[in-house]
Biopython code that builds the backbone (N, CA, C, O; Angstrom):
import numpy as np
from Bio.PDB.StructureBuilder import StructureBuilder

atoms = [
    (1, "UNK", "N", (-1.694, -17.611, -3.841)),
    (1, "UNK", "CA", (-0.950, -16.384, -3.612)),
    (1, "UNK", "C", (-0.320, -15.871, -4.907)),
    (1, "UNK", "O", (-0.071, -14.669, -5.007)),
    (2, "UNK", "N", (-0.058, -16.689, -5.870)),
    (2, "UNK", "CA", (0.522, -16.299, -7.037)),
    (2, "UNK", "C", (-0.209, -15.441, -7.950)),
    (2, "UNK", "O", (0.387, -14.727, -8.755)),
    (3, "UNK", "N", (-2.069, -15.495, -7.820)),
    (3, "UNK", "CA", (-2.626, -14.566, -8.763)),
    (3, "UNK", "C", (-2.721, -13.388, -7.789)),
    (3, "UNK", "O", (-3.148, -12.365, -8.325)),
    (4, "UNK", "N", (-2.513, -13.314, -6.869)),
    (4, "UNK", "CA", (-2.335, -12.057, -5.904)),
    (4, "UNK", "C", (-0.927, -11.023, -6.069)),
    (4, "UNK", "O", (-0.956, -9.797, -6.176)),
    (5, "UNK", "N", (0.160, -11.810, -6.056)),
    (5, "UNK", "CA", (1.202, -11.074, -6.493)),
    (5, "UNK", "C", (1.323, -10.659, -7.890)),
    (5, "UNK", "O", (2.063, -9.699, -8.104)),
    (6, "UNK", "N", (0.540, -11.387, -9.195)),
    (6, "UNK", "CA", (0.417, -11.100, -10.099)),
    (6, "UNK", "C", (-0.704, -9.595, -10.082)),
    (6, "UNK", "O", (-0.355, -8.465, -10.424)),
    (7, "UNK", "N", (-1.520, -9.835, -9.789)),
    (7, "UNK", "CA", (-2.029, -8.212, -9.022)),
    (7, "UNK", "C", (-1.541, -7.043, -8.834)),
    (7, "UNK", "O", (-1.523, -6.034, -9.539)),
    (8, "UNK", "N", (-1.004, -7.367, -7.444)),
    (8, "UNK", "CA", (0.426, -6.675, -6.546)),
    (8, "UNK", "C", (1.056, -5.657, -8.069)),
    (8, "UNK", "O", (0.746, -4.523, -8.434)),
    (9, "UNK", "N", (2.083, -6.726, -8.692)),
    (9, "UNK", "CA", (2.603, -6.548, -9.689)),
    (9, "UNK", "C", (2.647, -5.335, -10.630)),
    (9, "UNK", "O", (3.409, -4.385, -10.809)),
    (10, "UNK", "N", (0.832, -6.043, -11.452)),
    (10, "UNK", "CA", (0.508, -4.531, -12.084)),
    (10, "UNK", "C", (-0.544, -3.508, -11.563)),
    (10, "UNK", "O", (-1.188, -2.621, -12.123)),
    (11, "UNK", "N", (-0.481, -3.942, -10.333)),
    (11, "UNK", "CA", (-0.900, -2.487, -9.568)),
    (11, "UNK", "C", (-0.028, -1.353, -9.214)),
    (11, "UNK", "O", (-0.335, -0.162, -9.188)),
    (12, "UNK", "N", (1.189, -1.944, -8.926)),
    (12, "UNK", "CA", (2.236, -1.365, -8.595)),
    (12, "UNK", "C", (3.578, -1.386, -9.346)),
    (12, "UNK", "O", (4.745, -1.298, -8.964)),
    (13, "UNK", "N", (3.005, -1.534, -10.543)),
    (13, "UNK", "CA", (3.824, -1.525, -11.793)),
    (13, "UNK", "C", (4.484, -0.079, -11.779)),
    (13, "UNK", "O", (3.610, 0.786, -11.720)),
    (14, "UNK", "N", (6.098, 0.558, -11.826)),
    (14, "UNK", "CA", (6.995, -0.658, -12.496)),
    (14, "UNK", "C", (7.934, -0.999, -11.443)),
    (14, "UNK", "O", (9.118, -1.285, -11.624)),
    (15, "UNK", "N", (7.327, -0.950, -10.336)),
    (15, "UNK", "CA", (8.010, -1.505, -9.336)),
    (15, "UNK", "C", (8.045, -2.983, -9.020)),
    (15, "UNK", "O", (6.952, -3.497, -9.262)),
    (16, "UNK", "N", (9.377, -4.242, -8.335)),
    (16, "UNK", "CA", (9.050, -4.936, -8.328)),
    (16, "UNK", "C", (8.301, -5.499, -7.402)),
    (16, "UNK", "O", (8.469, -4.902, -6.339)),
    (17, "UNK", "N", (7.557, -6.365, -7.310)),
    (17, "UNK", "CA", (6.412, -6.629, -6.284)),
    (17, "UNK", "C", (7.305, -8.050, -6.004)),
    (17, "UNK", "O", (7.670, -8.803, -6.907)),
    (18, "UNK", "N", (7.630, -8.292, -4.262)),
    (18, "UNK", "CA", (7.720, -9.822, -4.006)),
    (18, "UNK", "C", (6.724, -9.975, -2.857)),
    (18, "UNK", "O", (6.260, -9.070, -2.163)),
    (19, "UNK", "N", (6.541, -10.955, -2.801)),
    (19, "UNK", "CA", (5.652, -11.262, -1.613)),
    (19, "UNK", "C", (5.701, -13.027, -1.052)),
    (19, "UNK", "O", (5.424, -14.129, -1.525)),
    (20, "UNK", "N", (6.185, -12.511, 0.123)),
    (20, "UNK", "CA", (6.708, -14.252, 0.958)),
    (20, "UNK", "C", (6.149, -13.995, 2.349)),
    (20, "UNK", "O", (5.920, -13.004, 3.043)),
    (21, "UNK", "N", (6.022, -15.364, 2.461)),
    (21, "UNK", "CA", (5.074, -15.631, 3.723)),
    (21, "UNK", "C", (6.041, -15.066, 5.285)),
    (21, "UNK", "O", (7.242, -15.144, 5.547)),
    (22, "UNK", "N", (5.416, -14.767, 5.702)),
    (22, "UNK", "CA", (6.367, -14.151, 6.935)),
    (22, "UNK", "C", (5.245, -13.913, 8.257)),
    (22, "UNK", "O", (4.236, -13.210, 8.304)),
    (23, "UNK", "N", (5.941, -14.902, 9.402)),
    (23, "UNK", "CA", (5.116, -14.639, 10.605)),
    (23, "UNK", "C", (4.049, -16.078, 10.693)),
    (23, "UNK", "O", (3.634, -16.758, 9.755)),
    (24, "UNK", "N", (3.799, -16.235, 12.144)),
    (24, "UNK", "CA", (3.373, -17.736, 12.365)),
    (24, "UNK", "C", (1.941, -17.781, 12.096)),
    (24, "UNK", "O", (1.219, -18.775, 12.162)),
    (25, "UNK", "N", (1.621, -16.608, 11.791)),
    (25, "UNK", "CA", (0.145, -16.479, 11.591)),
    (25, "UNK", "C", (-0.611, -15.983, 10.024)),
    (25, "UNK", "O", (-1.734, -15.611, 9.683)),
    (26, "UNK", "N", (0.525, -16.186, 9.435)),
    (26, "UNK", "CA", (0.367, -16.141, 7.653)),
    (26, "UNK", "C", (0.078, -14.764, 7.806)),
    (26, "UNK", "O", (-1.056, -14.286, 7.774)),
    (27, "UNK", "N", (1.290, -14.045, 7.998)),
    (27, "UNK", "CA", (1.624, -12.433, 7.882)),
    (27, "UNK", "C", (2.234, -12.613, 6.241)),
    (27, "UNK", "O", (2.823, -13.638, 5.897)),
    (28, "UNK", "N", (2.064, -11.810, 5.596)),
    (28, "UNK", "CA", (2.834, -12.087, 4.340)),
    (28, "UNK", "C", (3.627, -10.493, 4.267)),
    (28, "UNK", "O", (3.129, -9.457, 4.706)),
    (29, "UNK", "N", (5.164, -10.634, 3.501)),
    (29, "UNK", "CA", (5.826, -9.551, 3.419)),
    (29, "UNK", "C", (5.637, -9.334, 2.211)),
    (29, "UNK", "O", (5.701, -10.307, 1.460)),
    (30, "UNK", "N", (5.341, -7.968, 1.632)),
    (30, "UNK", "CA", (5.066, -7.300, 0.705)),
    (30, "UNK", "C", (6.736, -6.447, 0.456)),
    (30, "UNK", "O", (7.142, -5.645, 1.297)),
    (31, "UNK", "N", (7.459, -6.748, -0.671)),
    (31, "UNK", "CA", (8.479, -5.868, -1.026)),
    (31, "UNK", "C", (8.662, -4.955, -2.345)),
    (31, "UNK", "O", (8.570, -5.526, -3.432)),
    (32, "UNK", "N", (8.894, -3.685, -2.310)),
    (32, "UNK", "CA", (8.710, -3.231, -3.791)),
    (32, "UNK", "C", (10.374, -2.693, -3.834)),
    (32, "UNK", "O", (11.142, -2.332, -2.942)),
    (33, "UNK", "N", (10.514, -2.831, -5.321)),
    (33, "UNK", "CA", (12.124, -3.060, -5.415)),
    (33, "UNK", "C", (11.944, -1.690, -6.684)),
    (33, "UNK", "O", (10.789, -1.808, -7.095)),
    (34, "UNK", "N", (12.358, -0.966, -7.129)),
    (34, "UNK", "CA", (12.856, -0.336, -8.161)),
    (34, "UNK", "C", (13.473, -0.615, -9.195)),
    (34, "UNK", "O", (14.150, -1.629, -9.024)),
    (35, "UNK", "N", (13.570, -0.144, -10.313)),
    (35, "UNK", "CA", (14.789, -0.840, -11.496)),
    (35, "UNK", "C", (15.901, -1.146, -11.379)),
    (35, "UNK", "O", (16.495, -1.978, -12.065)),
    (36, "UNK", "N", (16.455, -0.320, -10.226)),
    (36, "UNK", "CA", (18.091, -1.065, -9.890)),
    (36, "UNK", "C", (18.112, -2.231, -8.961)),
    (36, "UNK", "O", (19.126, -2.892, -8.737)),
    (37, "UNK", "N", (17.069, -2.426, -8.487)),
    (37, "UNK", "CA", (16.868, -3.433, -7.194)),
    (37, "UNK", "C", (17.051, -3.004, -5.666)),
    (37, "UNK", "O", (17.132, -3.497, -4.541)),
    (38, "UNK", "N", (17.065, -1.955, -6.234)),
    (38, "UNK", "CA", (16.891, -1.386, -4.187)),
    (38, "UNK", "C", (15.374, -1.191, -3.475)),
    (38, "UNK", "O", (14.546, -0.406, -3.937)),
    (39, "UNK", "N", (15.249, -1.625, -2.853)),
    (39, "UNK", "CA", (14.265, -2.076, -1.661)),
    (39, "UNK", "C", (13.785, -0.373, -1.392)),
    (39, "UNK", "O", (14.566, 0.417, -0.862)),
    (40, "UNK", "N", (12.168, 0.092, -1.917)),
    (40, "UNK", "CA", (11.830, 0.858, -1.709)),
    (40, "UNK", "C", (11.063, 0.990, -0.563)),
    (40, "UNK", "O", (11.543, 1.235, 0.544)),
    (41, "UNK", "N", (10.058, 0.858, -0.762)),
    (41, "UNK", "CA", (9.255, -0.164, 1.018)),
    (41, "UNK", "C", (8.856, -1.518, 0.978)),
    (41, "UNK", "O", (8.776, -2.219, -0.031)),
    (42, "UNK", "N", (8.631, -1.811, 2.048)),
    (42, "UNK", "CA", (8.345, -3.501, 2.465)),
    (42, "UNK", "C", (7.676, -3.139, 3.487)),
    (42, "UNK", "O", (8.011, -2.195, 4.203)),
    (43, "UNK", "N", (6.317, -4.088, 3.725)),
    (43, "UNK", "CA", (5.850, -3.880, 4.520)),
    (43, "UNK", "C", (5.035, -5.405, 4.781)),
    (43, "UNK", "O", (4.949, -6.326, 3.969)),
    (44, "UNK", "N", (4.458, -5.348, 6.223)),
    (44, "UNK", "CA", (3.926, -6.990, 6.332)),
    (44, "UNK", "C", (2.560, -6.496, 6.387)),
    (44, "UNK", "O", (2.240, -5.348, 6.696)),
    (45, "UNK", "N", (1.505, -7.772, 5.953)),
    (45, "UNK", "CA", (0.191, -7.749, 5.863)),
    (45, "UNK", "C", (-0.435, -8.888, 6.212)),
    (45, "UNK", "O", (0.133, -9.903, 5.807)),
    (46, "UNK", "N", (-1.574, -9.074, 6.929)),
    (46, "UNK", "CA", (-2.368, -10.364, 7.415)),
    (46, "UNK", "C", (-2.788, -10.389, 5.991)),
    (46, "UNK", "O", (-3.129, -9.517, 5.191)),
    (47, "UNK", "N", (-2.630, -11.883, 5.932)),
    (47, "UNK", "CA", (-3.126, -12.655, 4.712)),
    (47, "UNK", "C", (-4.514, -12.493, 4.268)),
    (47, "UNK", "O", (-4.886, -12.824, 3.142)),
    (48, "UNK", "N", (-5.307, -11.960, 5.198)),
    (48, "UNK", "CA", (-6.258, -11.517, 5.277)),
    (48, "UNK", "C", (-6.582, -10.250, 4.280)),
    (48, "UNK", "O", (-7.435, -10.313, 3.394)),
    (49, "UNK", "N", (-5.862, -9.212, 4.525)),
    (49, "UNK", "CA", (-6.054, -8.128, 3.860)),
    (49, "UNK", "C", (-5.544, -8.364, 2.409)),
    (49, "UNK", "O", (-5.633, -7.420, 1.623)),
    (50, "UNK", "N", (-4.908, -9.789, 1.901)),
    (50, "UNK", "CA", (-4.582, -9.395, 0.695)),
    (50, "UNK", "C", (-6.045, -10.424, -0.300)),
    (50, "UNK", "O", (-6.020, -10.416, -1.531)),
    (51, "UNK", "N", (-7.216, -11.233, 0.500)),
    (51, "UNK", "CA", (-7.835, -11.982, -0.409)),
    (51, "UNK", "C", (-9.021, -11.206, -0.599)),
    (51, "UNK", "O", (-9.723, -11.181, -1.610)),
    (52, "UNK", "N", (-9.233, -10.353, 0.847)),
    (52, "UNK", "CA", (-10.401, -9.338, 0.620)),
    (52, "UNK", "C", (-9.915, -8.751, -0.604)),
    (52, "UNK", "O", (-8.723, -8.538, -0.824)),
    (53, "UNK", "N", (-11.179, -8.406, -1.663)),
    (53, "UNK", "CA", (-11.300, -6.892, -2.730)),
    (53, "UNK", "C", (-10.728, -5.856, -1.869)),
    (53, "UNK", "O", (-9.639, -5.305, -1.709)),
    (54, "UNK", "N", (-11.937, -5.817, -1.371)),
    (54, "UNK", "CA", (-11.733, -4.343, -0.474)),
    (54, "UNK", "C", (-10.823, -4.032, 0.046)),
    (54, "UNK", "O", (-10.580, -2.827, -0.015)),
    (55, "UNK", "N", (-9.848, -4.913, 0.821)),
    (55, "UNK", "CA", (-8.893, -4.633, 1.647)),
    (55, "UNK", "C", (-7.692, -4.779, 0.794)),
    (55, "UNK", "O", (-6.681, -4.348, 1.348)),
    (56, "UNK", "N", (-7.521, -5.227, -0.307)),
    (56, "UNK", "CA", (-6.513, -5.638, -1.148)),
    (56, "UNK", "C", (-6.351, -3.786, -1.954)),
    (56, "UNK", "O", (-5.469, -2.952, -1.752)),
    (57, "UNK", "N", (-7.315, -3.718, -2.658)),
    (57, "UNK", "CA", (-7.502, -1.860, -2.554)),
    (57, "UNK", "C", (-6.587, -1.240, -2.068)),
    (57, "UNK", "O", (-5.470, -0.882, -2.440)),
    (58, "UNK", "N", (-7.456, -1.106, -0.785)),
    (58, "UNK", "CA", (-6.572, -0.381, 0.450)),
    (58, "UNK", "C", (-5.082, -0.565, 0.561)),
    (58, "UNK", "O", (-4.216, 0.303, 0.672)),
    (59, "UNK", "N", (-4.933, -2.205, 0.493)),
    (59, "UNK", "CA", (-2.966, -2.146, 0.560)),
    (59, "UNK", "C", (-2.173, -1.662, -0.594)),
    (59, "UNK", "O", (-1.125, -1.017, -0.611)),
    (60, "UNK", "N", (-3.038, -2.198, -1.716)),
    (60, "UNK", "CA", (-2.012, -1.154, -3.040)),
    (60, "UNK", "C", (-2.504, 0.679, -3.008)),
    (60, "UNK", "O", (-1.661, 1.422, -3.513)),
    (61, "UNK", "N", (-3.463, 1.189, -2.591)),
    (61, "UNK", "CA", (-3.332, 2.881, -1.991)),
    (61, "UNK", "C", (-2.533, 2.888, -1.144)),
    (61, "UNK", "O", (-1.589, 3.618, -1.446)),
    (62, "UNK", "N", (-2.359, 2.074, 0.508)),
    (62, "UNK", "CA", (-1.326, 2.573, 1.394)),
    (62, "UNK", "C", (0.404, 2.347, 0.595)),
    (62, "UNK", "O", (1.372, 3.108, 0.611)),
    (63, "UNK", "N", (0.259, 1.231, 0.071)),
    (63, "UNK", "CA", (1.567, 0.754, -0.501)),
    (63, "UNK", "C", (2.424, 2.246, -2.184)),
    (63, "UNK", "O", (3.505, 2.668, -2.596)),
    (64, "UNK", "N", (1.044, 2.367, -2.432)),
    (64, "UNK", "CA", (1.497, 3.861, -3.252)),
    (64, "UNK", "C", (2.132, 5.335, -2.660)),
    (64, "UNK", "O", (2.998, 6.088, -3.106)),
    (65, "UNK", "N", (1.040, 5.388, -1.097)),
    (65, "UNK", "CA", (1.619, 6.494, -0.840)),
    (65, "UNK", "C", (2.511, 6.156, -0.070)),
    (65, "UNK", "O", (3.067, 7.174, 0.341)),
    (66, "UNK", "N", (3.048, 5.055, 0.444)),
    (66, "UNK", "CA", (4.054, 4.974, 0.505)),
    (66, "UNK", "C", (5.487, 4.978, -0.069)),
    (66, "UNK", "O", (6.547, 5.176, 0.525)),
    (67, "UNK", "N", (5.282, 4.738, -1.234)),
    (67, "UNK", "CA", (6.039, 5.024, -2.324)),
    (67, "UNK", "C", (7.190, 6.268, -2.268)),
    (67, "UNK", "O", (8.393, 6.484, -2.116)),
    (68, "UNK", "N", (5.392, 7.159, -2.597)),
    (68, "UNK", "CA", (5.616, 8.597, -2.774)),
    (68, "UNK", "C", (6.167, 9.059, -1.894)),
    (68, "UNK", "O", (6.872, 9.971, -2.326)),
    (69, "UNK", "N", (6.307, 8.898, -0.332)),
    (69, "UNK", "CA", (6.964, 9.170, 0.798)),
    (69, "UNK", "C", (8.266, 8.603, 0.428)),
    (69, "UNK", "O", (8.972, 9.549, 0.081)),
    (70, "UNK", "N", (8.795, 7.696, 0.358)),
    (70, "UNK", "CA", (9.781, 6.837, -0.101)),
    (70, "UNK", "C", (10.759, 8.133, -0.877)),
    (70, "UNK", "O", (11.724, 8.724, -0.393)),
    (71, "UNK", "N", (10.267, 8.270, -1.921)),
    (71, "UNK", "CA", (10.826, 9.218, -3.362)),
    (71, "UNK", "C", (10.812, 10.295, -3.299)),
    (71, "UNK", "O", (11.267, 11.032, -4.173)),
    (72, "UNK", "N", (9.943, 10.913, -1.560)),
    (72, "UNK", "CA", (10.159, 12.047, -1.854)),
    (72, "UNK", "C", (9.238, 13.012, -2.063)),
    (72, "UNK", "O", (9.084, 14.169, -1.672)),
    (73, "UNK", "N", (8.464, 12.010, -3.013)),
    (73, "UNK", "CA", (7.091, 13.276, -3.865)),
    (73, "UNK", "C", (6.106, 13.716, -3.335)),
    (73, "UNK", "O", (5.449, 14.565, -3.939)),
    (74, "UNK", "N", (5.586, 13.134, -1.652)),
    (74, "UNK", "CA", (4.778, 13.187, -1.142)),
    (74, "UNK", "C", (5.391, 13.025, 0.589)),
    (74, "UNK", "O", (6.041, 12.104, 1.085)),
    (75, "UNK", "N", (4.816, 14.489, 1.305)),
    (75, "UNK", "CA", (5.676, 14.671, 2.565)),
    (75, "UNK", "C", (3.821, 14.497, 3.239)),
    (75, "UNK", "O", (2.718, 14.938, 2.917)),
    (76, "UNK", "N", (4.464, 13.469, 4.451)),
    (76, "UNK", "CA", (3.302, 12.735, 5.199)),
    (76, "UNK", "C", (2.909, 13.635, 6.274)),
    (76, "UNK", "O", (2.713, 13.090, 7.360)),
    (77, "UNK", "N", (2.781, 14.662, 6.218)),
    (77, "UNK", "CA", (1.968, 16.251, 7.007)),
    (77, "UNK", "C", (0.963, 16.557, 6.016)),
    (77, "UNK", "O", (-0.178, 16.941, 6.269)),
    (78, "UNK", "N", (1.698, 16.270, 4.319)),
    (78, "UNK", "CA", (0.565, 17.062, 3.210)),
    (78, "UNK", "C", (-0.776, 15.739, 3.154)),
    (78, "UNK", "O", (-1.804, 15.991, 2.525)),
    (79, "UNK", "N", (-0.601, 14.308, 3.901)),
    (79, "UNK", "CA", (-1.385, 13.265, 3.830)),
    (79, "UNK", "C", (-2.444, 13.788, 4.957)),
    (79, "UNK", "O", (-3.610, 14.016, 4.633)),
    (80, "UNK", "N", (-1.933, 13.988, 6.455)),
    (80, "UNK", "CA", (-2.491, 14.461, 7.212)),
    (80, "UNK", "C", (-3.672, 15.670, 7.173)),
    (80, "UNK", "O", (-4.776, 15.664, 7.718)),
    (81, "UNK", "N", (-3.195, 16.458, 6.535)),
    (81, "UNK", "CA", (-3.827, 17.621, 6.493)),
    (81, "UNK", "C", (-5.129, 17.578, 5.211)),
    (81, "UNK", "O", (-6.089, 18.348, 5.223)),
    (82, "UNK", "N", (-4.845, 16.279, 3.929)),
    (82, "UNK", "CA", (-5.933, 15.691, 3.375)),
    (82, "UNK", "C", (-6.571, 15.130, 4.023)),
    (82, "UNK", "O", (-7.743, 15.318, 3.699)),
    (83, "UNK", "N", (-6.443, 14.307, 5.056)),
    (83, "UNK", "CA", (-7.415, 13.904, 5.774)),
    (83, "UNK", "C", (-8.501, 14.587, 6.427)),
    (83, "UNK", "O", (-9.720, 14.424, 6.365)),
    (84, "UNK", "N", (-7.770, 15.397, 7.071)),
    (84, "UNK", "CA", (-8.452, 16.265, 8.063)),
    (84, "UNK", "C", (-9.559, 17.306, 6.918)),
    (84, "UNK", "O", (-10.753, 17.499, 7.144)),
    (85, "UNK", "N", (-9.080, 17.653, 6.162)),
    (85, "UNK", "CA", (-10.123, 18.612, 4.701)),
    (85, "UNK", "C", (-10.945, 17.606, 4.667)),
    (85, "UNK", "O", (-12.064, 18.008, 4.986)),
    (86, "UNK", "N", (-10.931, 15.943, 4.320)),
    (86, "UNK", "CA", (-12.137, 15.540, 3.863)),
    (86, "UNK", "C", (-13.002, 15.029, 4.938)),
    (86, "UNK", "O", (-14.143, 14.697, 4.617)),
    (87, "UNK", "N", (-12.534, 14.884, 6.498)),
    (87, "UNK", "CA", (-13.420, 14.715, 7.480)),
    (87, "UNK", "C", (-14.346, 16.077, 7.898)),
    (87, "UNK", "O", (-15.507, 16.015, 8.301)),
    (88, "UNK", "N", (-13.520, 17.382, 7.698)),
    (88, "UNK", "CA", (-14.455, 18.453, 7.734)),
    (88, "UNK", "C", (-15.079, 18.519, 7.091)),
    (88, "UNK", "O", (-16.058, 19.097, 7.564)),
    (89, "UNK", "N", (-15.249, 18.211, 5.898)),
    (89, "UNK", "CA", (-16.209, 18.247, 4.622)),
    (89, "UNK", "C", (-17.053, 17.479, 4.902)),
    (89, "UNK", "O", (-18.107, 18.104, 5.025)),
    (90, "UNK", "N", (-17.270, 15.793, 5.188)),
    (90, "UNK", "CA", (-17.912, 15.145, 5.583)),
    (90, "UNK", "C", (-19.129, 15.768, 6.638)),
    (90, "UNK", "O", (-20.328, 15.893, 6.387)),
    (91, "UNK", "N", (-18.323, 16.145, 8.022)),
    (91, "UNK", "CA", (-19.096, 16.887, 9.174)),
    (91, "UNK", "C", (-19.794, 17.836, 9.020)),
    (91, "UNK", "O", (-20.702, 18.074, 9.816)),
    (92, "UNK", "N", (-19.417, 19.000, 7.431)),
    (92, "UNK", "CA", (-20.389, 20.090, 7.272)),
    (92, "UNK", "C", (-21.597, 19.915, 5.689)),
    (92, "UNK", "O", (-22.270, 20.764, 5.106)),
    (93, "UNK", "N", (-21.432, 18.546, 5.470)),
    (93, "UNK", "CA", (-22.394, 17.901, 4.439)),
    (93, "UNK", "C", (-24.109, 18.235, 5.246)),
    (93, "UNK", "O", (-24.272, 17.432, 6.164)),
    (94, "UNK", "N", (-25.189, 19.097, 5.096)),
    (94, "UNK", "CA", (-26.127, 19.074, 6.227)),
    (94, "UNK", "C", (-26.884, 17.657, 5.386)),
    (94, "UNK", "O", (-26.652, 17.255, 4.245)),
    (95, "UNK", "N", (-27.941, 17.054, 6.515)),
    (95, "UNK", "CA", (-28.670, 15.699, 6.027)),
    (95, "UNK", "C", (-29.792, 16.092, 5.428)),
    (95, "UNK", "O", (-30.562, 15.259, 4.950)),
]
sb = StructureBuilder()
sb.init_structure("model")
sb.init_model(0)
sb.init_chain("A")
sb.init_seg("    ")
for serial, (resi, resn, name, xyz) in enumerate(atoms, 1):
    if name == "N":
        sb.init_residue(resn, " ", resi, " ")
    sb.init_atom(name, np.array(xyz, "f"), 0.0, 1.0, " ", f" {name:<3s}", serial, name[0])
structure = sb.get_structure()
């Protein structure tokens, strides 16, 4: 778990990254702290999603825009409404 949080870390640099085991089923808590030490988000993850590549990805993107929700910089209607643009785009791609 230690080269994982080292990861975590500078993925999500310059925030601080902790990560402790949490939950009977090796849920692990993900915490990102700021320069003063206040607790920006925390969130739990199956241990699972942090050894996958792929899924490890995915938690430092959700864990960013979460961030940005966090701070402010990013209002979670303007996430929604990206979604929805790139599934229409997808649906009008002809084969």
């Amino acid at each position: 778990m230690e080269s994982i949080s080292l990861l975590l870390g500078e993925a999500l640099s310059p925030y601080q990254v902790t990560l402790t085991p949490s939950g009977a089923k090796g849920e692990c808590l993900i915490t990102l702290k700021n320069a003063v030490g206040s607790i920006i988000v925390e969130r739990v993850f199956n241990r699972a999603q942090l050894t996958d590549k792929r899924q490890l990805t995915d938690v430092v993107d959700g864990l960013h825009r979460d961030v940005l929700i966090a701070e402010g910089r990013l209002e979670p209607c303007v996430i929604a409404a990206l979604r929805n643009l790139a599934r229409d785009k997808v649906m009008a791609v002809p084969n």
